[in-house]
C-alpha positions in Angstrom: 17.4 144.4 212.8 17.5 145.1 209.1 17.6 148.9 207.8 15.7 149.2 204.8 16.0 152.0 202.5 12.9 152.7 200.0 14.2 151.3 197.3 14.9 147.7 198.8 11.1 148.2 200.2 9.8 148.7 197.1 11.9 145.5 195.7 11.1 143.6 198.0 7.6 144.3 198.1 7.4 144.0 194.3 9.0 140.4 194.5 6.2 139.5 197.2 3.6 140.5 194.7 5.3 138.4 192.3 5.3 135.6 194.2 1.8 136.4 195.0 0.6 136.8 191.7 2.2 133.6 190.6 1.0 131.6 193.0 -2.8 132.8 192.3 -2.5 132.1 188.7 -1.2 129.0 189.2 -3.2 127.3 191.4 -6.5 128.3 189.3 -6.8 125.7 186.4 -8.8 128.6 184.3 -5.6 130.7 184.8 -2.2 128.7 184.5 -2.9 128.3 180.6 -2.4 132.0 180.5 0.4 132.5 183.0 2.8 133.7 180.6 0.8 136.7 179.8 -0.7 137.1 183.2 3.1 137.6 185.2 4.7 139.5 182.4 4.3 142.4 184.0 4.8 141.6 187.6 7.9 140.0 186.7 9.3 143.1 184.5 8.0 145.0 187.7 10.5 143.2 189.9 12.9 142.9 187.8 13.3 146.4 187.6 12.9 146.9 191.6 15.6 144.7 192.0 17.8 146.5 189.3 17.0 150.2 190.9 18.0 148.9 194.8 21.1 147.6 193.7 19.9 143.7 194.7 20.0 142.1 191.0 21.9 138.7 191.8 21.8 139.4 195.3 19.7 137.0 196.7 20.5 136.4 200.0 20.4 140.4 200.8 16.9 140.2 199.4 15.5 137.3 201.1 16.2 138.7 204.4 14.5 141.8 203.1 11.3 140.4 202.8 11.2 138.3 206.0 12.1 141.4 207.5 8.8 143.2 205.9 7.2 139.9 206.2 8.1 139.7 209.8 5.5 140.8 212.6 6.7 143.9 214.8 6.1 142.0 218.0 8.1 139.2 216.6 11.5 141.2 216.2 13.5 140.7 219.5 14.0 143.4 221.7 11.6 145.8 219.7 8.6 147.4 221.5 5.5 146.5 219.6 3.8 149.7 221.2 6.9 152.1 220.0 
């Protein structure tokens, strides 16, 4: 199991809304044009996230952040979904 201190949660939930945000603007024709503008700030958002948790150029620490947050309770081996 992964420990994750607030900070990594908040980095790694920052980079999912980057992802998420940049995937919605660029799948809508009306909105890639503007993608620049549009992610500036979720990007500067995560950038910072990743800066304050210390995971900056540490991406294999941060990907197994998020599929730990992205992971389903009952999913996580020898964890009691009802605890």
């Amino acid at each position: 199991m992964t420990t994750i201190s607030a900070t990594e949660r908040a980095a790694a939930q920052a980079y999912l809304r980057l992802l998420e945000s940049t995937q919605a603007v660029l799948t809508d024709p009306g909105l890639a044009p503007y993608a620049g503008m549009m992610l500036t700030s979720p990007m500067a958002e995560a950038d910072e996230a990743l800066r304050a948790a210390g995971l900056a150029g540490n991406e294999d620490r941060l990907l197994r952040l998020v599929s730990a947050l992205r992971t389903p309770p009952a999913a996580v081996p020898g964890r009691d979904p009802a605890a």
